[in-house]
Backbone as XML, in Angstrom:
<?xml version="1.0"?>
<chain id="A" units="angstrom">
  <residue number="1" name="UNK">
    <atom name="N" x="0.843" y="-1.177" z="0.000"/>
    <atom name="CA" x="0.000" y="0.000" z="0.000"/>
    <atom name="C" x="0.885" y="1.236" z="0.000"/>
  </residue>
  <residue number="2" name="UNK">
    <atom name="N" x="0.492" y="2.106" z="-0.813"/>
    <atom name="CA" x="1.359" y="3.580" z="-0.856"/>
    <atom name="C" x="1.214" y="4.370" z="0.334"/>
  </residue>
  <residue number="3" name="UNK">
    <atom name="N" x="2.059" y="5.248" z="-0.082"/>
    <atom name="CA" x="2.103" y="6.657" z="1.266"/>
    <atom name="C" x="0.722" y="7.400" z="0.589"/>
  </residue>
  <residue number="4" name="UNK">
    <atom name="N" x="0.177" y="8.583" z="1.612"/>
    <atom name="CA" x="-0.905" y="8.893" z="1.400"/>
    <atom name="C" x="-0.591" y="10.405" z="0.893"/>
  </residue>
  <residue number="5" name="UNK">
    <atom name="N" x="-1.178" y="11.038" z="-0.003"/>
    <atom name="CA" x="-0.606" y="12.422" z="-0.174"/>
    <atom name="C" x="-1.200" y="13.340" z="0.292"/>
  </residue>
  <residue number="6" name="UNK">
    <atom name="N" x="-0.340" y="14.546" z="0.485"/>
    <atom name="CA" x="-0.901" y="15.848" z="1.025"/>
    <atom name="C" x="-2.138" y="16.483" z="0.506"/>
  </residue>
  <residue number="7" name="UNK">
    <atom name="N" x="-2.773" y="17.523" z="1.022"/>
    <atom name="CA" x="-3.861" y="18.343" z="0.288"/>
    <atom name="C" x="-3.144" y="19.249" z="-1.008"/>
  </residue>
  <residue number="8" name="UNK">
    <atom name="N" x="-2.044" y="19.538" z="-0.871"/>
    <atom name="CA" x="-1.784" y="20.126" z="-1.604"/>
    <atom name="C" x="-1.345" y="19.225" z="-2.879"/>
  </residue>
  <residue number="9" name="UNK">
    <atom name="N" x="-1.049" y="18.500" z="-2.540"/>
    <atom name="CA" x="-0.678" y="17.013" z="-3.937"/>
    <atom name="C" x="-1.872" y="16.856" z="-4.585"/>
  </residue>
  <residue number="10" name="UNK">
    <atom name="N" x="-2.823" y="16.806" z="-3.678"/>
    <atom name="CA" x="-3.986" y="16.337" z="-4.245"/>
    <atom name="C" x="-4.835" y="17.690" z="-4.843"/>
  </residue>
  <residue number="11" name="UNK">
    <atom name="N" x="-4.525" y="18.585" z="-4.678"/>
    <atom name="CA" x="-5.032" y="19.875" z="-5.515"/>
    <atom name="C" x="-4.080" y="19.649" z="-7.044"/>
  </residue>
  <residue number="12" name="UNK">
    <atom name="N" x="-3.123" y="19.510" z="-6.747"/>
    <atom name="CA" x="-2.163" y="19.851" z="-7.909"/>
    <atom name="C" x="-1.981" y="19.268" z="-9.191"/>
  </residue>
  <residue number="13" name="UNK">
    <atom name="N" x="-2.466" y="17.882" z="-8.589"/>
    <atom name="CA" x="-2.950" y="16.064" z="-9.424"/>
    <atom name="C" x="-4.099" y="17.021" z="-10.202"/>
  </residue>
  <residue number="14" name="UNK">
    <atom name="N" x="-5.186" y="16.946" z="-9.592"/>
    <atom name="CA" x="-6.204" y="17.360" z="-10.159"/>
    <atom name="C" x="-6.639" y="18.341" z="-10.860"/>
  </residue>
  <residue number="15" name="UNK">
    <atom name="N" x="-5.811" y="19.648" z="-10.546"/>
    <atom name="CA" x="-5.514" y="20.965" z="-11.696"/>
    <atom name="C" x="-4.699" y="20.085" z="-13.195"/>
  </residue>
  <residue number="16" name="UNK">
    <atom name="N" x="-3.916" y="19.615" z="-12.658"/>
    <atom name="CA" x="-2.977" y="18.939" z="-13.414"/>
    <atom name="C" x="-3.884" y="18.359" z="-14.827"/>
  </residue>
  <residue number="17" name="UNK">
    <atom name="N" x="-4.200" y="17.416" z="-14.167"/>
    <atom name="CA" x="-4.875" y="15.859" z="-14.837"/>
    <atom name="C" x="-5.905" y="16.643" z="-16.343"/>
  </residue>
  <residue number="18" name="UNK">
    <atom name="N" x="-6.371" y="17.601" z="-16.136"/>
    <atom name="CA" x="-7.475" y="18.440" z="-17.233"/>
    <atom name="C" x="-6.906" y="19.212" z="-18.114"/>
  </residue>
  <residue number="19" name="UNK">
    <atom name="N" x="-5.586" y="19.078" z="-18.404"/>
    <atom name="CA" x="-4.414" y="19.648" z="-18.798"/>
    <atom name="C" x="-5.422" y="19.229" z="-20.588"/>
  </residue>
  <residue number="20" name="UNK">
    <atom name="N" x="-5.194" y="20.655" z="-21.403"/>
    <atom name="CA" x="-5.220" y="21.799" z="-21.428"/>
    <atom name="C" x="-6.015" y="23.036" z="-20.354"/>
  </residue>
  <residue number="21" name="UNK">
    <atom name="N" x="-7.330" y="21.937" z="-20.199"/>
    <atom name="CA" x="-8.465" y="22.751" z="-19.881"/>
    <atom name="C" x="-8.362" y="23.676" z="-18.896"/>
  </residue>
  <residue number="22" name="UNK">
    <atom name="N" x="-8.880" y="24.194" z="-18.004"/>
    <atom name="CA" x="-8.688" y="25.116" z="-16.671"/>
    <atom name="C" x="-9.924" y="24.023" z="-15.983"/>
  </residue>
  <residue number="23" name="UNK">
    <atom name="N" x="-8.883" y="23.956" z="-14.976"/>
    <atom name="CA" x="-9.731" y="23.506" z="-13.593"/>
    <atom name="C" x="-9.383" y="23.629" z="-12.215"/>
  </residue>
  <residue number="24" name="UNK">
    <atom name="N" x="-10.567" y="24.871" z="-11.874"/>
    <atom name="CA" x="-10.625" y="25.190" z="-10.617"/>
    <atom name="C" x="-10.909" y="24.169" z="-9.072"/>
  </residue>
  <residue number="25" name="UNK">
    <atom name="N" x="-10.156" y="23.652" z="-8.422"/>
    <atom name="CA" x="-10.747" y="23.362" z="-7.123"/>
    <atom name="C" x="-11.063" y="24.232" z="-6.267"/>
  </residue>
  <residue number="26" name="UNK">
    <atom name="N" x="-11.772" y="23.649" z="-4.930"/>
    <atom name="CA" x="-12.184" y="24.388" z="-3.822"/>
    <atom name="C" x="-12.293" y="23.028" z="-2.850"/>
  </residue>
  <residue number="27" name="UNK">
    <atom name="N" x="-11.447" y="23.581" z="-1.746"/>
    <atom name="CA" x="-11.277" y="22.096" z="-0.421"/>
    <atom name="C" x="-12.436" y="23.424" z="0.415"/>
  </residue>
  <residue number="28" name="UNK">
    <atom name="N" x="-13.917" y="22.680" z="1.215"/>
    <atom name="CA" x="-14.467" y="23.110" z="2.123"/>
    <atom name="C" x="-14.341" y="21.852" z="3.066"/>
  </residue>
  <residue number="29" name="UNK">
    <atom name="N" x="-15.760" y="22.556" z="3.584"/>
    <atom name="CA" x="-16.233" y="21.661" z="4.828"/>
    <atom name="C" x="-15.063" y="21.661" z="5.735"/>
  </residue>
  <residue number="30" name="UNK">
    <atom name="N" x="-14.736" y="22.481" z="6.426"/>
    <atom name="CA" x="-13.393" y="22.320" z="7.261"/>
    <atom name="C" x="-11.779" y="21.054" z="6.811"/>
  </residue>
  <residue number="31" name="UNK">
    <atom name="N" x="-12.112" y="21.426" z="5.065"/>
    <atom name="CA" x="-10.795" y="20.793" z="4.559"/>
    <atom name="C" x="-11.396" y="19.124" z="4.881"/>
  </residue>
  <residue number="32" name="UNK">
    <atom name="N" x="-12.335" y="18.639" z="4.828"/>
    <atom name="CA" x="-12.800" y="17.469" z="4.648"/>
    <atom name="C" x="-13.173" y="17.149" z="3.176"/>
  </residue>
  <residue number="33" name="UNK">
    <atom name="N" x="-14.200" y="18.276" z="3.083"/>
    <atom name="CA" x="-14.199" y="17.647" z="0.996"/>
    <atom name="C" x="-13.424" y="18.619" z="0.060"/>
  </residue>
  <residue number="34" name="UNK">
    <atom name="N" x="-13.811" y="18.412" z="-1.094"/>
    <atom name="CA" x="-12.909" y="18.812" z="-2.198"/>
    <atom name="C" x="-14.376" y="18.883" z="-3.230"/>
  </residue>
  <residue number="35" name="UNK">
    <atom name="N" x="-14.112" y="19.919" z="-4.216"/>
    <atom name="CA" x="-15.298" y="20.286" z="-5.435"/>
    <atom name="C" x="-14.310" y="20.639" z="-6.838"/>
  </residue>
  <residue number="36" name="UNK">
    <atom name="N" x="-14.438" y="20.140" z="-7.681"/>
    <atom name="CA" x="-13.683" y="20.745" z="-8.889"/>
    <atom name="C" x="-14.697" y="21.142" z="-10.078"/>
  </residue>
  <residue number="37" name="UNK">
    <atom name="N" x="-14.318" y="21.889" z="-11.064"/>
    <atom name="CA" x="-15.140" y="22.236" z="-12.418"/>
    <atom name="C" x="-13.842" y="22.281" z="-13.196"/>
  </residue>
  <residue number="38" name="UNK">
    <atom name="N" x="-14.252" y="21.674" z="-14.234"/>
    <atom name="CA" x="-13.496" y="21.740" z="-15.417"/>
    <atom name="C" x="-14.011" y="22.693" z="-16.811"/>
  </residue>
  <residue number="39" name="UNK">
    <atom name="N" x="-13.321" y="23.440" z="-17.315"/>
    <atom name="CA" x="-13.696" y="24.504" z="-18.255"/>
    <atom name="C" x="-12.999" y="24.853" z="-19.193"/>
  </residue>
  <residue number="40" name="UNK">
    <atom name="N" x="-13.453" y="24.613" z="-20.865"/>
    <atom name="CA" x="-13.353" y="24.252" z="-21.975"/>
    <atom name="C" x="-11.847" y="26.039" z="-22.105"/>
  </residue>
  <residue number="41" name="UNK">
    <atom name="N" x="-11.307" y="25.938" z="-23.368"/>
    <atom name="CA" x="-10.615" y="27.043" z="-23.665"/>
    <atom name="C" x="-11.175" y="28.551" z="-23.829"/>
  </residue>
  <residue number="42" name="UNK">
    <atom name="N" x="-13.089" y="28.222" z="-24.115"/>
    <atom name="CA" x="-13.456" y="29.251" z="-24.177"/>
    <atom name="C" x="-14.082" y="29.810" z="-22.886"/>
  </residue>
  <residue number="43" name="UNK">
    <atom name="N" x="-14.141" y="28.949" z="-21.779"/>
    <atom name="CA" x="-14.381" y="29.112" z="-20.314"/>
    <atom name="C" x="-16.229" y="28.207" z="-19.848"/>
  </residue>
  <residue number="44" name="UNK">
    <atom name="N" x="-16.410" y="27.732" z="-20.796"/>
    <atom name="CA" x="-18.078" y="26.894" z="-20.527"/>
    <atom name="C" x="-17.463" y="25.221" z="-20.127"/>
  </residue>
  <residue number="45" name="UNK">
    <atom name="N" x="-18.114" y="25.389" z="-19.016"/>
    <atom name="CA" x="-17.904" y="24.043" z="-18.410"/>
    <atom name="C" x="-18.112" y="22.812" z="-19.104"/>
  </residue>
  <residue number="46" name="UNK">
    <atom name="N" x="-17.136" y="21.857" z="-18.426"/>
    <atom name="CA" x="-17.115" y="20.966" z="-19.251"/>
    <atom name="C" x="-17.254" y="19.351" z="-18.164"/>
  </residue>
  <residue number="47" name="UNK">
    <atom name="N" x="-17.229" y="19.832" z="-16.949"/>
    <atom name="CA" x="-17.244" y="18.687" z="-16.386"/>
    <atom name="C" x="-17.348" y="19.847" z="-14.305"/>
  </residue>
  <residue number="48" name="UNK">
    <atom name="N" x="-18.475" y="19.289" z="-13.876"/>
    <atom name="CA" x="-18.622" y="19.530" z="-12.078"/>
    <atom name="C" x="-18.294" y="17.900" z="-11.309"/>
  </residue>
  <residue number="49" name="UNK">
    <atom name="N" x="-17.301" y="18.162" z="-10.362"/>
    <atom name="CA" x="-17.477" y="16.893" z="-9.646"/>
    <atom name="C" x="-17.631" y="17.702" z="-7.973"/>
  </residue>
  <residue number="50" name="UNK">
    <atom name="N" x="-18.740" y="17.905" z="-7.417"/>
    <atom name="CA" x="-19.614" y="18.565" z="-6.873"/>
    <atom name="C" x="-18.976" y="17.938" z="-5.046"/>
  </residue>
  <residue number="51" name="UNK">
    <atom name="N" x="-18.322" y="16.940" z="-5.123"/>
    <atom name="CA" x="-18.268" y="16.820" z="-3.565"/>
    <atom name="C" x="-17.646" y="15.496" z="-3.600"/>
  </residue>
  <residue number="52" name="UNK">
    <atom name="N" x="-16.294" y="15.444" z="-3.008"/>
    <atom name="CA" x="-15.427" y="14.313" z="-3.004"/>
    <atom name="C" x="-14.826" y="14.624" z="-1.619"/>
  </residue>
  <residue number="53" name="UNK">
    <atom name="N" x="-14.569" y="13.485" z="-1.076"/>
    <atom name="CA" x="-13.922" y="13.088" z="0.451"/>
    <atom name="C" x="-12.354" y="12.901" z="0.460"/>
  </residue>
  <residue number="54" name="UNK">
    <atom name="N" x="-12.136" y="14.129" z="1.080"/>
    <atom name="CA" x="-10.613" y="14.242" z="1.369"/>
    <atom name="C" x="-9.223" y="13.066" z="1.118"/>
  </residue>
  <residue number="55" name="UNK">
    <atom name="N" x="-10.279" y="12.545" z="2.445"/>
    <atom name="CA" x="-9.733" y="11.243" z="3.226"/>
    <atom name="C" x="-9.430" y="10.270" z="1.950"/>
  </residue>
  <residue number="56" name="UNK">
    <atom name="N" x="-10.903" y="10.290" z="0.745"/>
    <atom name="CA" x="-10.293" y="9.727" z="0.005"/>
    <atom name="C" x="-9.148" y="9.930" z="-1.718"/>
  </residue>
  <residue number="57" name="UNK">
    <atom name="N" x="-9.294" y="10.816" z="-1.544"/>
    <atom name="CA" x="-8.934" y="11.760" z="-2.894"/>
    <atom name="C" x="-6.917" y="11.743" z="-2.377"/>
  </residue>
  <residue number="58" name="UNK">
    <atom name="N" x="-6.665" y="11.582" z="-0.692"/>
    <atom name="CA" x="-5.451" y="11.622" z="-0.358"/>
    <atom name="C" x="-4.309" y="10.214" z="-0.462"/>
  </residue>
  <residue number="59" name="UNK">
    <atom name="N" x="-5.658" y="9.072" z="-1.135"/>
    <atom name="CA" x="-5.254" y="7.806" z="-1.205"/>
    <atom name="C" x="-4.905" y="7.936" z="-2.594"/>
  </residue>
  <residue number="60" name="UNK">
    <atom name="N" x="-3.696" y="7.653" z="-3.450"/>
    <atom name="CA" x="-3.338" y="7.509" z="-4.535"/>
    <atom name="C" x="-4.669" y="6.709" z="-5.381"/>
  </residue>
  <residue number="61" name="UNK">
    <atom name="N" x="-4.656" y="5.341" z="-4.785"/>
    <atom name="CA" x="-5.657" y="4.641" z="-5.637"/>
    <atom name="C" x="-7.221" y="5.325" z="-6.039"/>
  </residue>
  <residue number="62" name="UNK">
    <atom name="N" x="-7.039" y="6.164" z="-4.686"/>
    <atom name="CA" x="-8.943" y="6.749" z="-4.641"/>
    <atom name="C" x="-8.752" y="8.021" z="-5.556"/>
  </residue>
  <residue number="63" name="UNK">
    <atom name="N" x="-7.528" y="8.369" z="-5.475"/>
    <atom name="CA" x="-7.393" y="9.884" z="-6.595"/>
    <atom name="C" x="-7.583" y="9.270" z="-7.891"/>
  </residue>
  <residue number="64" name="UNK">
    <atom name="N" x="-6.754" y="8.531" z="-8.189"/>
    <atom name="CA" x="-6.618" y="7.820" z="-9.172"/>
    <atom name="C" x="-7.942" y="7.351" z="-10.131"/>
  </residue>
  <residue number="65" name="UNK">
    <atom name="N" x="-8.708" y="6.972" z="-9.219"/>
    <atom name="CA" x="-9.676" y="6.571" z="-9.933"/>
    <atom name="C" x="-11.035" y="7.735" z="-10.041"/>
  </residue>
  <residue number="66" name="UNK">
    <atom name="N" x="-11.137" y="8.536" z="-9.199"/>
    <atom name="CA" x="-11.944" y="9.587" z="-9.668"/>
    <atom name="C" x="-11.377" y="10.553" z="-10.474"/>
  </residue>
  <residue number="67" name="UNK">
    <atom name="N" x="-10.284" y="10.684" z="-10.615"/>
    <atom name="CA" x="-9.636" y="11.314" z="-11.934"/>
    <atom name="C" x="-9.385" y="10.704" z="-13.327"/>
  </residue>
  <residue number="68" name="UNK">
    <atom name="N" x="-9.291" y="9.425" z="-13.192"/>
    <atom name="CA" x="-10.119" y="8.432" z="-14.591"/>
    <atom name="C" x="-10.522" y="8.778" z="-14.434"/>
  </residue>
  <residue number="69" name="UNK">
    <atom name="N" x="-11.767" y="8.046" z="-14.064"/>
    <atom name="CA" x="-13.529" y="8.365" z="-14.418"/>
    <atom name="C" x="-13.637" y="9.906" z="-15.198"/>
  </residue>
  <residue number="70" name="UNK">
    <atom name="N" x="-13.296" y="10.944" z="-14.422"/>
    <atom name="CA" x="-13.922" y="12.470" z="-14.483"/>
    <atom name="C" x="-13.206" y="12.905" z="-15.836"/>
  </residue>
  <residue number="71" name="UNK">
    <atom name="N" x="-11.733" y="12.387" z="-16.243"/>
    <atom name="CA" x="-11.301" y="12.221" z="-17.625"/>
    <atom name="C" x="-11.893" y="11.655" z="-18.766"/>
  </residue>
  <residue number="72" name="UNK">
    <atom name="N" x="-12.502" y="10.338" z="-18.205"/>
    <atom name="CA" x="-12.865" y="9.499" z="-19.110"/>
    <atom name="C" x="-14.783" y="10.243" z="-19.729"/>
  </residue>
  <residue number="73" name="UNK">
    <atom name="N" x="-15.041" y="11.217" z="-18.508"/>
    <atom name="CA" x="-16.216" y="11.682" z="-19.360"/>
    <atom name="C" x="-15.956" y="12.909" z="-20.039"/>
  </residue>
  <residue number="74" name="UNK">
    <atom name="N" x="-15.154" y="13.658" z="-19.538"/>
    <atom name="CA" x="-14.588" y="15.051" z="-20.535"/>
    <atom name="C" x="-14.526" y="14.231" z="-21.594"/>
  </residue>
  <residue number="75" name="UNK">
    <atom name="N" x="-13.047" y="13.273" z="-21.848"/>
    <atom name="CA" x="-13.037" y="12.909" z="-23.734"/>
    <atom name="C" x="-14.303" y="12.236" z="-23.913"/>
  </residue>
  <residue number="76" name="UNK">
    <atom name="N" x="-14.685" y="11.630" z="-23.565"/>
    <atom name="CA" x="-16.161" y="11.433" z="-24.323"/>
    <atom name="C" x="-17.379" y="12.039" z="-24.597"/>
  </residue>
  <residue number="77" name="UNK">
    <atom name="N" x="-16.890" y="13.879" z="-24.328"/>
    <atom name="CA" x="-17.282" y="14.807" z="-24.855"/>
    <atom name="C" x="-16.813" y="15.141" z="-26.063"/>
  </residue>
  <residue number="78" name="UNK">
    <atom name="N" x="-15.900" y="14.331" z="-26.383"/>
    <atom name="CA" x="-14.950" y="14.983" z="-27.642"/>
    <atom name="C" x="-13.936" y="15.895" z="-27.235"/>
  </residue>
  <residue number="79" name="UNK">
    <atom name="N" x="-13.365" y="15.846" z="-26.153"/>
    <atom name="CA" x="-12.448" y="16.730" z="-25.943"/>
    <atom name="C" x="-11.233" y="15.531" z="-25.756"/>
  </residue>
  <residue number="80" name="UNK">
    <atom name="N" x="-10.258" y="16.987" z="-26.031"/>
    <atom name="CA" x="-8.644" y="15.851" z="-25.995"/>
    <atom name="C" x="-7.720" y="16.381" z="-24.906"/>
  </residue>
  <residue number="81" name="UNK">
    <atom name="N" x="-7.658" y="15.761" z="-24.294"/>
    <atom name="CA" x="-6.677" y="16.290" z="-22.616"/>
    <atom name="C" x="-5.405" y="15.321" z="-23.065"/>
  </residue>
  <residue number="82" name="UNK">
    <atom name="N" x="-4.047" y="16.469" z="-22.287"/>
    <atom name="CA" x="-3.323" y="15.779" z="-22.584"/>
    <atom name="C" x="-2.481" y="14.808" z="-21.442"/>
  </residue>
  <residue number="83" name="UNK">
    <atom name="N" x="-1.819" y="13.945" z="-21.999"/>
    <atom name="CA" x="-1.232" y="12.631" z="-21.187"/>
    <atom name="C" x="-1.664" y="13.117" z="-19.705"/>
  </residue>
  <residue number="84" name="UNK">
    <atom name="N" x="-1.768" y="12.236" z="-18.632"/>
    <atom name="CA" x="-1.701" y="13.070" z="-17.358"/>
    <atom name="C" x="-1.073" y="11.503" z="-16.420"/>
  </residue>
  <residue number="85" name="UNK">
    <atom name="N" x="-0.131" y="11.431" z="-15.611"/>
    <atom name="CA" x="0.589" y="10.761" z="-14.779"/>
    <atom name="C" x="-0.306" y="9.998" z="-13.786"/>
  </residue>
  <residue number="86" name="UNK">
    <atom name="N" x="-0.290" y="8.561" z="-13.902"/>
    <atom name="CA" x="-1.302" y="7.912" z="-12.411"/>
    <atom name="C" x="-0.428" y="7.812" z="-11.642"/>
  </residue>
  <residue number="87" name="UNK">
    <atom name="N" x="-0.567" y="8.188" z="-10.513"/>
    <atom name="CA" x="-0.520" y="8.147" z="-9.325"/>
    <atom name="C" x="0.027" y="6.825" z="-8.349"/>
  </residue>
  <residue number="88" name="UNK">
    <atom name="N" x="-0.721" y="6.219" z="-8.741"/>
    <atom name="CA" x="-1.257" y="4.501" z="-8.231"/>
    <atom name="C" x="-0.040" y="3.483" z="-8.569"/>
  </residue>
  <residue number="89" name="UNK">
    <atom name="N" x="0.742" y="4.226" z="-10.486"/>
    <atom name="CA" x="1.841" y="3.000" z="-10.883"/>
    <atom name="C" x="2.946" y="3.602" z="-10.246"/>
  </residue>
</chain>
């Protein structure tokens, strides 16, 4: 099992990962959850993931896989993001 990463790793993964696009996070709830939007070059959204758990977003595997997923529905908007690093290998 891996080491667990910081909040700030886990902001940075996830700005990262939407690469071209712009994507804003926001950590509330007293730094318990996490909210991201993803937004096209001309600034119209392209993807909300509305409320994710710290605790798990700080586990490589749990980042890992909600950042698939949230990738895997941007390009199947037709959009093309580029390469982005897992975490997990």
């Amino acid at each position: 099992m891996g080491k667990n990463l910081g909040l700030e790793s886990v902001i940075n993964s996830v700005e990262s990962a939407f690469k071209p696009f712009e994507c804003v996070v926001e950590v509330f709830n007293f730094q318990r959850r996490l909210r991201f939007r993803v937004f096209d070059l001309n600034d119209k959204p392209l993807l909300t993931m509305s409320d994710a758990l710290v605790r798990r977003l700080c586990d490589p595997g749990g980042l890992n896989t909600i950042i698939t997923t949230c990738r895997s529905r941007v390009e199947q908007k037709g959009h093309k993001l580029k390469p982005w690093k897992n975490l997990a290998k």
